[in-house]
C-alpha positions in Angstrom: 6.4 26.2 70.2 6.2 22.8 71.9 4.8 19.8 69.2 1.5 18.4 70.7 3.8 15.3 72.6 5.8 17.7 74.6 2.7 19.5 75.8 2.4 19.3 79.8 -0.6 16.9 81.1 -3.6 18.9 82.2 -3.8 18.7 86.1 -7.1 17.5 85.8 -6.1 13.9 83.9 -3.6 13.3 86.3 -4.9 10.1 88.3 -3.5 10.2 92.1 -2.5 6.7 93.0 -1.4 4.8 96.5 -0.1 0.8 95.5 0.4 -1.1 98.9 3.3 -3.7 99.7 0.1 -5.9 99.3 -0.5 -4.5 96.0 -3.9 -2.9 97.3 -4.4 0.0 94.9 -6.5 3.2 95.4 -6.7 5.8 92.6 -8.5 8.7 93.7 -9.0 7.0 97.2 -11.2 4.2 95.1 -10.1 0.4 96.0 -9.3 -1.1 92.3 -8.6 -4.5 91.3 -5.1 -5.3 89.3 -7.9 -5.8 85.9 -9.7 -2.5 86.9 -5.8 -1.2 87.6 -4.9 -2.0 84.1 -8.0 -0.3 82.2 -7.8 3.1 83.8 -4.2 2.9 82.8 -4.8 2.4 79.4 -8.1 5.1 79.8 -5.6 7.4 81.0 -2.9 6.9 78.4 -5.8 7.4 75.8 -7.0 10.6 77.5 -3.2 12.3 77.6 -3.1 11.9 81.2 -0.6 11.0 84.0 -0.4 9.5 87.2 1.2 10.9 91.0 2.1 7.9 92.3 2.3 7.0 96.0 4.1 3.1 97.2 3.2 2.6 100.9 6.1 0.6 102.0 7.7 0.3 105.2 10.5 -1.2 103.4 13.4 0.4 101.1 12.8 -1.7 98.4 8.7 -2.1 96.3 7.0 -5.1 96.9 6.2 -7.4 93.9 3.0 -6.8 94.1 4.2 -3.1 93.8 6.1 -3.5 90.9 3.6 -5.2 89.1 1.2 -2.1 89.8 4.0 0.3 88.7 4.6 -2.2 85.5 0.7 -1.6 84.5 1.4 2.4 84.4 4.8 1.7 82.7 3.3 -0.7 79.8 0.6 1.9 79.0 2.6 4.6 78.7 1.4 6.6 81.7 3.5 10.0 82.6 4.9 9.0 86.3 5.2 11.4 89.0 6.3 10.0 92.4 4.9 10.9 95.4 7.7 11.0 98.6 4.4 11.1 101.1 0.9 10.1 101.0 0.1 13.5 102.2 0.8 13.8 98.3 -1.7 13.0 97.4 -4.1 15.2 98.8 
């Protein structure tokens, strides 16, 4: 039997997330600020939950601005998925 840590998230906690080269961020389509950002990562580390994760880049490499959004999810603990398309999301 799995211990209650190794237990998989609940789809429905699972925040789906697009951070632009810009470091515009959208969870569930809704424009959030970096503060905002950083309080719904910590609700969702609270709730159990986890986060698909979408970087609009044209570019190989994540923006600072990027990082610092991905920094927000890794600081509160957040299980990561990464989405290769925006379609993803969906």
């Amino acid at each position: 039997m799995l211990s209650p840590t190794k237990l998989p998230t609940p789809s429905s906690d699972w925040d789906k997330i697009k951070i632009s080269d810009s470091g515009e961020i959208f969870v569930n389509k809704k424009q959030m600020s970096m503060a905002d950002f950083s309080a719904e990562c910590q609700r969702l580390k609270q709730a159990g939950g986890g986060a698909v994760i979408f970087f609009d880049t044209q570019h190989s490499e994540l923006s600072r601005a990027a990082v610092e959004g991905q920094q927000k999810l890794i600081d509160a603990g957040v299980t990561m998925k990464i989405a290769q398309k925006e379609s993803d999301l969906e």
